[in-house]
C-alpha positions as CSV (number, residue, x, y, z in Angstrom):
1,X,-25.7,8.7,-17.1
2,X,-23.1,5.8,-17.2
3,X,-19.8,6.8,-19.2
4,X,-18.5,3.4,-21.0
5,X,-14.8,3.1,-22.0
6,X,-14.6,0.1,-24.3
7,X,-11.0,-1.7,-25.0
8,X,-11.6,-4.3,-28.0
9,X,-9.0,-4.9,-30.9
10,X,-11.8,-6.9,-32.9
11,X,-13.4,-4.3,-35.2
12,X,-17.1,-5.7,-35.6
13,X,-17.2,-6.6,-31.9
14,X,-15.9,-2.6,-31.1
15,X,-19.0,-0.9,-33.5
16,X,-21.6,-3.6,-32.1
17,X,-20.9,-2.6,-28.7
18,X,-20.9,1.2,-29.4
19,X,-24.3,1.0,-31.7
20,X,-25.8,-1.0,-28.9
21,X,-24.4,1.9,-26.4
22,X,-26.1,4.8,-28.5
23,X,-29.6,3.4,-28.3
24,X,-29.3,3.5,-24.6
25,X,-30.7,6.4,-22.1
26,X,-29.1,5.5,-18.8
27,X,-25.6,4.4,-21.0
28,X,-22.9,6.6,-22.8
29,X,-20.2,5.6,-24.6
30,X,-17.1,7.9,-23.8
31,X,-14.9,6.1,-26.2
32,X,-14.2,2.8,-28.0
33,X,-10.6,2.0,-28.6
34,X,-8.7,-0.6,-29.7
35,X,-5.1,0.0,-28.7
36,X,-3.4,0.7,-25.1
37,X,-2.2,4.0,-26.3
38,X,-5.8,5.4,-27.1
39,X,-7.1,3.7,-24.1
40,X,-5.1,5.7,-22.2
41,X,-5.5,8.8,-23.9
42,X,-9.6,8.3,-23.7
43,X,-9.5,7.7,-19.9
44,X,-7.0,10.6,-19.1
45,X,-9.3,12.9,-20.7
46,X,-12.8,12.1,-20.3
47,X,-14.9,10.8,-17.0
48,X,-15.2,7.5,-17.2
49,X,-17.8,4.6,-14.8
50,X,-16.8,1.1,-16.5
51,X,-14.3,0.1,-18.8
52,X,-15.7,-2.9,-20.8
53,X,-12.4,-5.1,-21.4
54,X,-10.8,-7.3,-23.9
55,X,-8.1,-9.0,-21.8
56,X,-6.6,-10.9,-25.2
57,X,-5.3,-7.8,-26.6
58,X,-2.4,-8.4,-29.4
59,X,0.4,-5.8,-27.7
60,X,-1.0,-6.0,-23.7
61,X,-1.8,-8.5,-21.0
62,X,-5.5,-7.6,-20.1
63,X,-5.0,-9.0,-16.7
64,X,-2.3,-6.6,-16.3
65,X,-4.1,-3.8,-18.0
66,X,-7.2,-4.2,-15.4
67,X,-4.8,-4.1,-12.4
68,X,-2.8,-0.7,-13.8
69,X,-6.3,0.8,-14.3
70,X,-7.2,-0.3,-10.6
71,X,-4.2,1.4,-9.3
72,X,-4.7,4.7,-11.3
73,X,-8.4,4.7,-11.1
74,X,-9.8,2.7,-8.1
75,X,-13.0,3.8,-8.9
76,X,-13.4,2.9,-12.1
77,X,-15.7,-0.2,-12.8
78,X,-13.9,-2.5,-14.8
79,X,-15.8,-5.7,-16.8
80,X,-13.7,-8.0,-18.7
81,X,-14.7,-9.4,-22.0
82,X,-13.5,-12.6,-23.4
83,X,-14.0,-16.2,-24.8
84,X,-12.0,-17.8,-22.1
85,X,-13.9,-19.8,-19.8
86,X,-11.4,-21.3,-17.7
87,X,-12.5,-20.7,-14.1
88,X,-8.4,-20.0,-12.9
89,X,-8.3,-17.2,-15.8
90,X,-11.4,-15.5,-14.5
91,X,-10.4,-15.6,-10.7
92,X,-6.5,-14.4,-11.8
93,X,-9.1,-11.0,-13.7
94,X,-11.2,-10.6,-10.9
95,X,-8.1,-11.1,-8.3
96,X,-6.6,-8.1,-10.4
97,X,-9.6,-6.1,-9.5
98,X,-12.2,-6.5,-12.2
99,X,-15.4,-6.0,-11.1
100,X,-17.5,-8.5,-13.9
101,X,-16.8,-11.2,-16.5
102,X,-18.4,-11.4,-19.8
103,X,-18.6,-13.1,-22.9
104,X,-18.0,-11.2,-26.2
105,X,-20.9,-12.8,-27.4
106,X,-23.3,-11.7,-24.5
107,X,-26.5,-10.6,-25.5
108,X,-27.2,-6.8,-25.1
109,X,-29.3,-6.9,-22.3
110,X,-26.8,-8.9,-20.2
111,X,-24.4,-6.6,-21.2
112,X,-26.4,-3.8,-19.7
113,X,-27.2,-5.3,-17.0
114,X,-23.9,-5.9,-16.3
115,X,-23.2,-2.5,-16.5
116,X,-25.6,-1.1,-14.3
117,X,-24.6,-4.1,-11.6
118,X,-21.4,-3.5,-11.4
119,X,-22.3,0.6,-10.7
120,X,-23.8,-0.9,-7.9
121,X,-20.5,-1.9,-6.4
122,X,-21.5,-5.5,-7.3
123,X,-20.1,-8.1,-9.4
124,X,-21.3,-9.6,-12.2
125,X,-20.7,-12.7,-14.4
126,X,-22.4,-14.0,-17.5
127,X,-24.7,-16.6,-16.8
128,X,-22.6,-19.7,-18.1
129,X,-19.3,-18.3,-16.5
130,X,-21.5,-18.3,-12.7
131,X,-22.7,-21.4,-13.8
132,X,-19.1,-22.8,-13.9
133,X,-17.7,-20.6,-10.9
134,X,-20.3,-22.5,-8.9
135,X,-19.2,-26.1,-9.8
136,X,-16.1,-25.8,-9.4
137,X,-13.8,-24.8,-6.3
138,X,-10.9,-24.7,-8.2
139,X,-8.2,-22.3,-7.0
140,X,-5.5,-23.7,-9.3
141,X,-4.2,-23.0,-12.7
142,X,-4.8,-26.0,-15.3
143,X,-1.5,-28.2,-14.9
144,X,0.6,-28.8,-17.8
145,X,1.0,-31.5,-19.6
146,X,4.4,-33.6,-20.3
147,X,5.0,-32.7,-22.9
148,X,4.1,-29.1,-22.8
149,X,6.5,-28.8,-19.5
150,X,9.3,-29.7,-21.7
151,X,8.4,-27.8,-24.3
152,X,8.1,-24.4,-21.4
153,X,11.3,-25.7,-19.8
154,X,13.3,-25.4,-22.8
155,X,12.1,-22.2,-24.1
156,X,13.2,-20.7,-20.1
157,X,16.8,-21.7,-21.4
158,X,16.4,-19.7,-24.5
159,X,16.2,-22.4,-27.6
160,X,13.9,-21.1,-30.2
161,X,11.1,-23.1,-31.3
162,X,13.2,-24.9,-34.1
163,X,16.3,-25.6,-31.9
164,X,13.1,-27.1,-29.5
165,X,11.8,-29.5,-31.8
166,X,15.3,-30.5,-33.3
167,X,16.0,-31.9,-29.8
168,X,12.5,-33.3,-28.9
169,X,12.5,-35.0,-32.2
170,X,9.2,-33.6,-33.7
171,X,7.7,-30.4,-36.0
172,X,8.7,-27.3,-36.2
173,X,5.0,-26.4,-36.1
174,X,4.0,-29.3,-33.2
175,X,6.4,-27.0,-31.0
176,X,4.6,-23.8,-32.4
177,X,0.9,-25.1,-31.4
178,X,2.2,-26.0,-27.9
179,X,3.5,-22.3,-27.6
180,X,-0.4,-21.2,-29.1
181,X,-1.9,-23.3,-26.9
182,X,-0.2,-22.9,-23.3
183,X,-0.9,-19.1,-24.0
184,X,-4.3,-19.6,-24.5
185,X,-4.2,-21.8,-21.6
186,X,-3.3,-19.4,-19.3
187,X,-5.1,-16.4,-20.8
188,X,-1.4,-14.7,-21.4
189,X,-0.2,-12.7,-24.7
190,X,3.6,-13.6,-24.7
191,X,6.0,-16.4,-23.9
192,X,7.6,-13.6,-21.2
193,X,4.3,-14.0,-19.3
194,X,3.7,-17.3,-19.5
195,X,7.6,-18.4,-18.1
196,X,6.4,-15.6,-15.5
197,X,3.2,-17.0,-14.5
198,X,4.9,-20.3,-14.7
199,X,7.8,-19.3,-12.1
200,X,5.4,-17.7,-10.4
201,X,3.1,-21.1,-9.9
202,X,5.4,-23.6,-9.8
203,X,3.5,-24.7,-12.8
204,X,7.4,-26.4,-14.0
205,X,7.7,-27.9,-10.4
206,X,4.3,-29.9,-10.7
């Protein structure tokens, strides 16, 4: 029997995944939670294979999340879930040490087959997401755009989003959809790990 651990903050997509879970013989679900906190508490007290992860959850990087998990519990399978399809977010989750990469609306047999894969100390990708992996060698985050390296470089010297568009000379809310959209980007949840991937990139020297 395979124990499943599944981290999802998105209620409907949580109980599908669990009904589709109970209605499978070689599959158990050990726990569905959708906070850190219970994740944690689940996987400290019951045996756990694969941990079937949202890495857009609201308080914690999932990226991060899979790489503390891989440190505590190197033998735990971990697949990622998400709607990001960016080929440098999905090598910065596997490069933490996820061991698949699907999409929350995968159908249920790829989702078990995923499952069973990655028991096989393989790894495993939704069809569309290999599809992509294979056309592209990419090993580079998306660049940013002019505008959205001012925006960045600003925020690093602490203005808030209104001082921001005071001095660029537009919206309060054109300043708050670059912020939306460089997180989403980048697959981060927080300006703090955005700067940090930034820094980290040289995404600002570009």
């Amino acid at each position: 029997m395979i124990h499943v651990l599944l981290i999802e903050d998105h209620a409907l997509i949580r109980e599908g995944i669990e009904a589709m879970l109970s209605k499978t013989d070689d599959v158990s679900c050990a726990g569905c939670c959708s906070t850190p906190h219970e994740f944690w508490q689940v996987l400290s007290l019951h045996p756990v294979d694969v941990i079937l992860m949202d890495i857009n959850l609201p308080t914690v990087n999932g990226i991060d999340l899979c790489r503390e998990v891989k440190h505590k519990y190197p033998a735990v399978k971990v697949i990622a879930l998400s709607i990001n399809d960016h080929p440098a977010v999905i090598r910065q989750m596997m490069n933490s040490g996820a061991d698949g990469y699907l999409f929350k609306d995968a159908e249920k047999m790829e989702i078990l087959t995923g499952i069973r894969t990655v028991m096989q100390h393989k790894q495993f990708f939704s069809r569309t997401i290999a599809e992509t992996m294979n056309k592209t060698n990419r090993s580079s985050l998306p660049a940013l755009t002019r505008r959205e390296k001012e925006v960045l470089n600003l925020i690093s010297e602490g203005l808030t989003s209104r001082q921001i568009a005071e001095k660029l000379f537009v919206d309060f809310t054109t300043v708050e959809s670059h912020r939306k959209n460089m997180l989403s980007k980048y697959g981060v949840n927080n300006i703090t790990a955005l700067l940090a991937l930034a820094i980290r990139e040289h995404l600002l020297d570009a």
